[in-house]
N, C-alpha and C positions, 0 to 999 in steps of 0.2 A: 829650543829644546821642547820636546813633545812633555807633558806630566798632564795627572788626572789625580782627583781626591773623592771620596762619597762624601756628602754632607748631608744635611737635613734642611728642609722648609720651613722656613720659620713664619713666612708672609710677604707681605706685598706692604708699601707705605711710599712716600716719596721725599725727594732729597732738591734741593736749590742746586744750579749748577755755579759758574762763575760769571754768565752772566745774566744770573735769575731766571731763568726758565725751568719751571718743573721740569723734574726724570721721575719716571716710575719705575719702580724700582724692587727686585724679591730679595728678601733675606735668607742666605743662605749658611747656618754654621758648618763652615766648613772642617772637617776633622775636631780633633785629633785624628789620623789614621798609621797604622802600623802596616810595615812593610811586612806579612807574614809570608812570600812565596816572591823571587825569581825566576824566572826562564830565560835562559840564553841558547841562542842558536846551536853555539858547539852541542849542548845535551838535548833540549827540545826538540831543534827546529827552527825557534822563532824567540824572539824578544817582548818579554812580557812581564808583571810584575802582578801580584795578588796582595789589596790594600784590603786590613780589617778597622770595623768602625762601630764603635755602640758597645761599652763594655754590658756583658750578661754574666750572671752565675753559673755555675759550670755545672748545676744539674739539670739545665736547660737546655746543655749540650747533649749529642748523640757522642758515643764513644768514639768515632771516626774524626769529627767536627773537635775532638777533644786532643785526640793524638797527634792532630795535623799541626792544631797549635802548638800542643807542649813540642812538637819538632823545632819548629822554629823560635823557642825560647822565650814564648810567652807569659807574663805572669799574670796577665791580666786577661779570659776570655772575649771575647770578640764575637757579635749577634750576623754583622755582614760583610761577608766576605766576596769581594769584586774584583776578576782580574782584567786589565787594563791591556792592550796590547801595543807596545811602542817601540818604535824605531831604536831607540840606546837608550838602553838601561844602568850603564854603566855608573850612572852619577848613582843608584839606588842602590844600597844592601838591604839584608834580611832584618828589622828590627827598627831600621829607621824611621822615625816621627816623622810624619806631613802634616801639616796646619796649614791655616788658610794663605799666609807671607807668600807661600807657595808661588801665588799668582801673583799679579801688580793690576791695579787701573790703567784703561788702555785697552787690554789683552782681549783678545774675542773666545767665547767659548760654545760649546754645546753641551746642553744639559740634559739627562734622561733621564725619567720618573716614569711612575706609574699615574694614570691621569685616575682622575675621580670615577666611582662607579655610580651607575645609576639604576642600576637592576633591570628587568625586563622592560622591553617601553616598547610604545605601538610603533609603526611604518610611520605614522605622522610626525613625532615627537623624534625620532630616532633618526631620518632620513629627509626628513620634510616634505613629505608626501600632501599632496591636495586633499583638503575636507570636502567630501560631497556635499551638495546644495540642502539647505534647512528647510527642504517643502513638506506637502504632504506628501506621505507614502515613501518617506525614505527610512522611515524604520528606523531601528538600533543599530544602524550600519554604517552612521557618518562618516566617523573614524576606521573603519575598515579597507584595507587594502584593497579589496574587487577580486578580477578577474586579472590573472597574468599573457593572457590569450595564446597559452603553447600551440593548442589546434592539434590538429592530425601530425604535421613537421612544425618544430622536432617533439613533438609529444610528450614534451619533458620540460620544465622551468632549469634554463640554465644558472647553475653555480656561482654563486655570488650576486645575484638579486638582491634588489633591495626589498627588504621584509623586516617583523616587528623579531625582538631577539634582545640580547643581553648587549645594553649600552654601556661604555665607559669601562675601567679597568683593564685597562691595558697599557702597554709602556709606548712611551711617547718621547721622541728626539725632537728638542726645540734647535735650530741652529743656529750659529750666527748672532748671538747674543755679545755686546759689549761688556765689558766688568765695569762701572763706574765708581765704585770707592772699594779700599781694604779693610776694615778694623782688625790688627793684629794683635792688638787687646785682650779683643769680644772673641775673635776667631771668627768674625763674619765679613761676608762677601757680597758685596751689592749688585744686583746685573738687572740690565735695565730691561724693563719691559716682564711678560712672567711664567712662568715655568710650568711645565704639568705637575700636578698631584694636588695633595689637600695641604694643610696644616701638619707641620710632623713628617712627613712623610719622607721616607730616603731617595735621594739623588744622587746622580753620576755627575760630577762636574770634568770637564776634557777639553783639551786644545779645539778647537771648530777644523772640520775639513775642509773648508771653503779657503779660498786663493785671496788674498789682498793686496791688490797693485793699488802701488801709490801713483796718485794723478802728478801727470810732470807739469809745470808752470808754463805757460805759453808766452812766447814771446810776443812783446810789446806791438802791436800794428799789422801781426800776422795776417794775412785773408786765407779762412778758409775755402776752395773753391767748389765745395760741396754747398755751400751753401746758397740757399737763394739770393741772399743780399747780396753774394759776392759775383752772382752772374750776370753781365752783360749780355742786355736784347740789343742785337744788331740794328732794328726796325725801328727803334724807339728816336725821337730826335734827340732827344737829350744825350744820346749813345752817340748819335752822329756827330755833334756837335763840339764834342770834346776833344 
């Protein structure tokens, strides 16, 4: 069954497995989230659900962001609202609580945030461009980009060069991420390895798109004939002799 929750970042720390080898690990509180919005094909179009998360005061709200809720029979305002788009939604109504139980350990997911900003930064720092040489006569120009050499054709720097510009903030799909423990407790979710954003900062947690075949067991004494070991050189006496 396809489900997604927004959560928050809590950090990064790490946990023992079962047979003692660190996991690294982000914390993530996942939900509470409120089902404020369905979509189904018959009316839409398409199969889709809109989770609210982070209770705010509702003078915070815009009159629109206000009536949407009290539609869907909220009592309690909602700061983020994120719609998820999924296969069957049918297990979902309007109003329904998601917490973190949601998911289990085991489960693979992808996660999207907004990654950390960094504000303006040079070609160097931003792309990793080459530092010109520390001699004489190179001037205040170390860190400088140079020359892009458009020339006469095309007499233009194509679109999308690398140049100095606003680094970081921006959202970020990690994929393929394991969940390695639940707290249904705490309402946190541990996945291993770590996530875009800072501290605090809100998350999309979702089923991962990636495919997972399970490896089948090989039989005992098998040869595969792809392999080198398993090819016979005609020329070799040992080959001959058998």
């Amino acid at each position: 069954m396809q489900k997604a929750i927004i959560g928050k970042k809590i950090g990064m720390t790490q946990i023992f497995d079962e047979a003692g080898r660190v996991v690294p690990v982000t914390l993530i509180q996942a939900g509470p989230c409120t089902v404020v919005q369905k979509k189904t094909a018959e009316k839409d179009g398409y199969e889709a659900i809109q989770l609210g998360f982070e209770n705010v005061p509702e003078r915070k709200l815009t009159k629109p962001e206000i009536g949407h809720q009290k539609k869907a029979g909220l009592t309690e305002f909602v700061k983020v609202l994120k719609e998820f788009p999924l296969e069957d939604c049918s297990k979902f109504e309007v109003g329904d609580q998601l917490t973190a139980n949601l998911f289990a350990a085991g489960e693979f997911v992808d996660v999207t945030g907004i990654s950390k900003g960094h504000g303006f930064q040079g070609v160097v720092k931003r792309h990793g461009a080459a530092v010109k040489r520390n001699t004489h006569g190179g001037g205040p120009v170390h860190r400088h980009q140079g020359s892009l050499g458009a020339g006469t054709t095309p007499g233009h720097i194509f679109k999308g060069r690398d140049g100095a510009g606003q680094m970081g903030n921006e959202q970020v799909t990690v994929l393929n991420l394991d969940i390695v423990q639940v707290d249904e407790e705490l309402g946190l979710i541990a996945v291993r390895g770590a996530i875009p954003g800072p501290k605090g900062g809100v998350v999309f947690v979702k089923n991962t798109v990636k495919v997972h075949v399970e490896k089948k067991a090989t039989e005992a004494g098998r040869v595969n004939p792809q392999k080198a070991s398993a090819r016979v050189n005609p020329q070799k006496a040992s080959a001959r002799n058998k």
